[in-house]
N, C-alpha and C positions, 0 to 999 in steps of 0.2 A: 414470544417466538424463541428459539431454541437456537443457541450459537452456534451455526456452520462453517466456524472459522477453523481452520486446520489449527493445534497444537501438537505437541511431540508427546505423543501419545500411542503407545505399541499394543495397548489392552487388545487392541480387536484381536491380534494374533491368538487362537486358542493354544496353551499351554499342551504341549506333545506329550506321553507317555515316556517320550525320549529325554531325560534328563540333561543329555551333553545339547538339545534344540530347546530346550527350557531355558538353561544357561545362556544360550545364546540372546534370544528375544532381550532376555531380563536385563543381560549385561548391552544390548543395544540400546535399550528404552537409558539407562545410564548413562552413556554417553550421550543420546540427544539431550537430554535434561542435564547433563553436564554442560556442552559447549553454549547451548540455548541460553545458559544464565551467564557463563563468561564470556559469549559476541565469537573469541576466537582462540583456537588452542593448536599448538605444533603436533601432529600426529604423532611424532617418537614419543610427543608427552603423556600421551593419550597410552601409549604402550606399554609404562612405566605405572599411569596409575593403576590400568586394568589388568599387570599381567599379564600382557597378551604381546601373541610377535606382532611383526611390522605389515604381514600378508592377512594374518587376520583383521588387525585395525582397519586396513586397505579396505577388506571385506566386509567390510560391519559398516563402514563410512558410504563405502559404495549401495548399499543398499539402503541405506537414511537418504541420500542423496539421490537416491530415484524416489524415495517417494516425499521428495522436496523439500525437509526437514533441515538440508545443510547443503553447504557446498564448497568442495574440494578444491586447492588450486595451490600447486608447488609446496607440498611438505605440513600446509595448512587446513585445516576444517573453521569451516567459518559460516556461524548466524547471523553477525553482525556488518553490515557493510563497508566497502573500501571505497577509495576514487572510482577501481575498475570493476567489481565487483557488488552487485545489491544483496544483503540480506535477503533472506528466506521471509515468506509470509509470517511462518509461522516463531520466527523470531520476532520481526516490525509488529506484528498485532499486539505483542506484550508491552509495547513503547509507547509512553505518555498516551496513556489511553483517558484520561481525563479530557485532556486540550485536544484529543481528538476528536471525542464525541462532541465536544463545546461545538469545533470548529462545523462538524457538519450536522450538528442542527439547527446553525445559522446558515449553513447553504442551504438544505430541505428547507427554508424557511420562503428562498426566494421565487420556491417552483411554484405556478398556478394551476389548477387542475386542466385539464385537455391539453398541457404541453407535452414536448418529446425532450427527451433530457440522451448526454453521452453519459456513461457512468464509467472512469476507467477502473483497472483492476488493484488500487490503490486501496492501504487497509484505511487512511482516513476517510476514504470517498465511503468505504463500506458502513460505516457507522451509520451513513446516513438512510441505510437500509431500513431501521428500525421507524423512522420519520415517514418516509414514502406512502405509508397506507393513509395516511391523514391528507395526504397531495391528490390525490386522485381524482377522476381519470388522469390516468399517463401513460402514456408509451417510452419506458426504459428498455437502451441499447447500450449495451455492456459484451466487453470482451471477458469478464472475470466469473470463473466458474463458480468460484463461491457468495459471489451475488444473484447468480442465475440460479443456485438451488435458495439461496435466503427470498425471494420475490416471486417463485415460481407458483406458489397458490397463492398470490395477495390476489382479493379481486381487483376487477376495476385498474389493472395495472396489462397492459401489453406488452411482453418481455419480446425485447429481441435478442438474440445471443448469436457474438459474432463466431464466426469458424475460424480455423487458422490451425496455425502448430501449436499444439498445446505442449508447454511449459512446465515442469510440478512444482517447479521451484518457488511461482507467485500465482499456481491455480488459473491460469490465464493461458488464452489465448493470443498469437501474434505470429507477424509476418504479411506476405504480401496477397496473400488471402484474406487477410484480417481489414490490412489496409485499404487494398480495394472494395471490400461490402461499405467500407465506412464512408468513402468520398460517393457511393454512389448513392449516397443520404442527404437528408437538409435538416436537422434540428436545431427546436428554440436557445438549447443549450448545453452546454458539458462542462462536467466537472471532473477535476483533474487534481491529481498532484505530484507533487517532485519529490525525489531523493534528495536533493541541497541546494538549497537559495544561498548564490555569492558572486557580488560585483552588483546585484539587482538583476539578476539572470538565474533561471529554472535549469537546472542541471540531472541527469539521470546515468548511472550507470550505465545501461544495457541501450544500445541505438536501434537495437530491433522494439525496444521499450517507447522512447522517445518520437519512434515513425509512426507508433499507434497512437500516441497519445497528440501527433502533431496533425493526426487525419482527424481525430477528433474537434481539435483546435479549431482546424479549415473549415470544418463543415455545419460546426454550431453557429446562431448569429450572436451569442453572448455568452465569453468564455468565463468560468470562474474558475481561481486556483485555492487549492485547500491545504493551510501549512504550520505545523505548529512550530513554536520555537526551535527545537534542535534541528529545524532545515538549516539554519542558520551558522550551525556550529559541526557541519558535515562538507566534504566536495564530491564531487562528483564529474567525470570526464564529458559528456555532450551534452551540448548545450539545447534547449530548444527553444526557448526567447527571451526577453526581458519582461520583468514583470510589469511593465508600465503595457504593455500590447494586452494584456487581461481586462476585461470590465469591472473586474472587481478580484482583488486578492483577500481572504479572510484568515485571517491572524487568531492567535490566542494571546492573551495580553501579558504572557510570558517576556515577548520579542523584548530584549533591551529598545532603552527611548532613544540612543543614537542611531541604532538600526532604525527604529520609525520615523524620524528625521530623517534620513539619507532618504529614505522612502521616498516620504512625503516633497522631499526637493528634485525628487525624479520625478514625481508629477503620479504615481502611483495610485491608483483608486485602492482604498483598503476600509475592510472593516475588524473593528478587535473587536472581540469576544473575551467574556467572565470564562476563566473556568473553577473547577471547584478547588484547588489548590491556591487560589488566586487569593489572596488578603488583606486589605479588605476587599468584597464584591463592588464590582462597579458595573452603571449598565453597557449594552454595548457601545461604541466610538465608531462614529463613519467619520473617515477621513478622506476626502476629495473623492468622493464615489456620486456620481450624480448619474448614475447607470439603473440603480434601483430605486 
């Protein structure tokens, strides 16, 4: 299957006859693959490296930034996330993609065929796209555009895709459109994940974020959450619960052992996962999960 994951990537643009619209493109594709590899850059910086004024950069940003690539905020251009602010898709899918694939092909692991699963618009949830065809029959309901075209010929998979205001920023759908189709559901399950685990509590940037993913929550009968190490070492402003309210949280075996201690004395179902960075391999570890 063919990665539908957005990257910063300007190729489609065809190349003008117009030399100074040539210029333009090439020195945009530049700066997204600039900030994309350094998370965040001061826009005066950005003016100094490219030679350009302040209304151009403005202009170049502004248009990366509608098509979800980066995001603006006070004198800043930023891929990488803040407390108040999430990273872009297509910066997060470039991050620990080892221990993310790990973690979600230990959740596609626990779907049964003929169930209904939430899929939210998460790039670790996404991995588990590639798994799906081996699960089937299922009925997958997902707010995330770039899940809805990765599943959209699997057979033997019934897609639902939610409506809502769409986003470019995370290819997703959300809001009170979104929210509402979802409570007026009942699924076996959803899988979910967070911008920062801290205090033993799921945190997310964006609360129009956190309302979708908490309609999903409400409405599955068994939540799982999907998280690799650096949640750990992130924050994030709202909250949406403690991890011990999940059936099962699956870990990469990245997490430092104090952190899975704290865990585990919260009472927290978890399961750790190998991934390939991981040395030596060991098999998976359930830890107080009697859910599956």
């Amino acid at each position: 299957m063919s990665d539908p994951r957005p990257q910063a990537d300007l190729s489609s643009d065809v190349l003008p006859t117009d030399s100074r619209h040539a210029r333009q493109i090439v020195r945009r594709q530049m700066i997204a693959e600039a900030v994309l590899a350094e998370g965040t850059i001061r826009i005066e910086d950005l003016t100094e490296r490219f030679g350009i004024s302040l209304m151009t950069a403005h202009r170049d940003l502004d248009e990366l930034a509608s098509r979800g690539l980066l995001r603006k905020t006070r004198g800043v251009v930023s891929a990488a996330p803040t407390p108040l602010v999430e990273a872009s898709d297509a910066w997060r899918v470039t991050r620990q993609q080892d221990e993310k694939r790990a973690v979600a092909a230990a959740a596609a692991a626990l779907i049964e065929p003929g169930q209904s699963a939430f899929f939210d618009d998460s790039t670790t949830v996404f991995e588990m796209a590639a798994h799906l065809p081996a699960r089937v029959p299922l009925t997958a309901i997902t707010n995330s555009l770039v899940l809805m075209n990765a599943l959209k010929a699997t057979p033997d998979i019934s897609l639902l895709g939610l409506g809502g205001q769409f986003q470019p920023w995370c290819n997703a759908f959300m809001g009170p459109v979104t929210t509402t189709e979802i409570r007026r559901m009942r699924a076996d399950l959803c899988f979910i994940s967070m911008a920062a685990i801290t205090d033993g509590q799921a945190f997310h940037q964006s609360p129009e974020m956190v309302e979708v993913k908490r309609a999903m929550f409400d409405s599955a009968a068994r939540k799982i959450l999907l998280a690799d190490h650096s949640k750990f070492e992130r924050r994030a402003l709202h909250a949406l619960c403690p991890l011990r309210d999940f059936d099962l949280v699956i870990l990469d075996d990245g997490v430092p052992q104090r952190l899975i201690s704290q865990l585990q004395q919260e009472k927290v179902p978890l399961l750790l996962v190998p991934c390939s960075r991981s040395a030596p391999r060991t098999p998976a570890i359930v830890l107080e999960s009697e859910h599956f």
